[in-house]
Each structure stands twice: as structure tokens, then as C-alpha cells.
C-alpha positions in Angstrom: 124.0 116.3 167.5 120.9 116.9 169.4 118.4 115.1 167.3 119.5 112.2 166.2 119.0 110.2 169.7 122.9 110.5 170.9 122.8 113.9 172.4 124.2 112.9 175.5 126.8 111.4 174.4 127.7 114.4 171.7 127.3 116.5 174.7 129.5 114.5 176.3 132.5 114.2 174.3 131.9 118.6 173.7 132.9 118.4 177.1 135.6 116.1 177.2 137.4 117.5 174.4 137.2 121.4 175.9 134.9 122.3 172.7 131.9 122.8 174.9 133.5 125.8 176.6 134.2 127.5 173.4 131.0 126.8 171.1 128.4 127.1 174.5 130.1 128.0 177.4 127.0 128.9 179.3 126.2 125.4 178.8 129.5 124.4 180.5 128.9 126.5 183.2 126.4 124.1 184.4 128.9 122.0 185.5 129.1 121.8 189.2 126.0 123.6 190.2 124.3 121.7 192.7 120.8 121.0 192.5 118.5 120.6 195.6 118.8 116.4 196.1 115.1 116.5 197.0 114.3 117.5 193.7 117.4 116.7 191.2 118.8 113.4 193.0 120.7 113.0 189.4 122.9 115.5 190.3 124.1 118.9 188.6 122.8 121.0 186.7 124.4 119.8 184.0 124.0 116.0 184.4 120.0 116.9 184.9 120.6 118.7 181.4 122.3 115.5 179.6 120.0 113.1 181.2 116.9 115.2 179.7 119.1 115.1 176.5 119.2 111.6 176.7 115.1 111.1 176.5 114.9 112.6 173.0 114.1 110.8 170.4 115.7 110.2 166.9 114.2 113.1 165.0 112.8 115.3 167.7 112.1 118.3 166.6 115.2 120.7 166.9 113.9 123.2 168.4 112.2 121.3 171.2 116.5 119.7 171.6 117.6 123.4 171.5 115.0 124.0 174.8 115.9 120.8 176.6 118.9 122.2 176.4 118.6 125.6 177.1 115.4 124.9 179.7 117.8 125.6 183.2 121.1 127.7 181.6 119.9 130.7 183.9 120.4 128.2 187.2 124.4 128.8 187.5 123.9 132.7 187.7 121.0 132.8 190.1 122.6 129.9 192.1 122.5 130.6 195.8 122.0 128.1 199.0 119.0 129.3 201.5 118.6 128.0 204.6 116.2 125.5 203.7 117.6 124.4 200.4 119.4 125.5 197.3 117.3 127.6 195.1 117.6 129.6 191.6 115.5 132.2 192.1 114.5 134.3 188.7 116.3 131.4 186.4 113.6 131.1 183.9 113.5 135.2 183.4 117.6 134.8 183.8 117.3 131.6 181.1 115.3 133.4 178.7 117.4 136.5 178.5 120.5 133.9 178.2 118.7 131.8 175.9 118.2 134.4 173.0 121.4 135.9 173.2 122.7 132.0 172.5 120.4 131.8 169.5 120.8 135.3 168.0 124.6 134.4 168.3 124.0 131.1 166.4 121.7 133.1 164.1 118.5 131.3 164.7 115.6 132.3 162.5 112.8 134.8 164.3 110.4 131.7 164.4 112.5 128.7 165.5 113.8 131.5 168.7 110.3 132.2 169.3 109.7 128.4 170.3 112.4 127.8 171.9 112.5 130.9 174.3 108.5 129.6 175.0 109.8 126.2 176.1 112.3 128.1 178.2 109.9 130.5 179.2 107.1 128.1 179.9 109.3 125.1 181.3 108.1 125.5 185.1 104.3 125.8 184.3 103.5 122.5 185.4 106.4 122.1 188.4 103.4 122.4 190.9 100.5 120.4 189.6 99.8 117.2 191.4 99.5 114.0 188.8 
């Protein structure tokens, strides 16, 4: 589902169909979860998510799908609206705490978690730098 270049749509039709709830509900919590407009016009959290699924390409790597799609599920716990915008203060520490209880529970291998939680980790590195 994720690397074959229709994980949207898979994602998608999880959704839909109430699966997504069961199989990764911290995915489905995304749903809803406002996103600062100046930064995320797409949307929610979750549409940001399946819109980053969408740019993968057939045969990406699965553990570089597995962090696109894990890189924001600590946002819906640290959501909180400041005065000057919404913010999700701590979500990468939250994300990567979330992020390997998701994989030991799917009973990734030692190596394959170790990548992903560095893309989850590491996701905001370059958030700052000027192109």
C-alpha cells in the first residue's frame, strides 16, 4: 500500500471503510487537526500526511513510506492554539516515542525502526534553512 505509488488513495479507502481506526488509529487521529494556514494551506494534519503520501514514488523504499507517514503523528497530542498561531510544541520528541510503539506493535525489524524513527526524528532539521 505505501509503495507502490497509490498510497493516498489506499490511505484513503482505510479511512473510508473504518479500517484505518483499527489497524493505525494514531494515524486517524490526524483527522481534523488544524494546521497553521501560513504554513499547511493544504489543510489537516492528515490531508498534509496523504498529500506527502501522494509524492512517493512506485518502489520507494518502505521505510522512507513508513516515515512520511509517521513524520507528524505526535501533532494531534501536542495540538494547542497560541495567540499567534496554532503550534505542536514537542511533536517530533511526542512522534518518535509514538512512532516506535507503532512499529514494535507491527514488529518491525531493529534496523528498518532505526530509520524510520531518524526520519521522524530528523524531519524538522531543515524547516528553517532559507533555499
Amino acid at each position: 500500500m505505501l509503495t507502490e505509488g497509490k498510497a493516498r488513495r489506499a490511505f484513503a479507502l482505510l479511512d473510508e471503510t473504518d479500517l484505518l481506526i483499527r489497524v493505525l488509529p494514531e494515524i486517524s487521529r490526524m483527522k481534523g487537526v488544524a494546521q497553521p494556514p501560513q504554513f499547511h494551506p493544504e489543510g489537516d494534519v492528515f490531508i498534509h500526511t496523504l498529500l506527502l503520501l501522494e509524492q512517493l514514488k512506485p518502489g520507494s523504499p518502505s521505510t522512507l513510506a513508513w516515515g512520511a507517514l509517521l513524520h507528524d503523528v505526535g501533532k494531534p497530542p501536542t495540538f494547542r492554539v497560541a495567540p499567534e498561531r496554532i503550534r505542536f510544541d514537542g511533536h517530533v520528541e511526542v512522534g518518535v516515542a509514538i512512532g516506535a510503539d507503532i512499529l514494535r506493535r507491527f514488529r518491525f525489524s531493529n534496523e528498518d525502526t532505526r530509520q524510520i524513527l531518524a526520519l521522524i526524528e530528523n524531519h524538522m532539521r531543515f524547516a528553517d534553512a532559507r533555499a
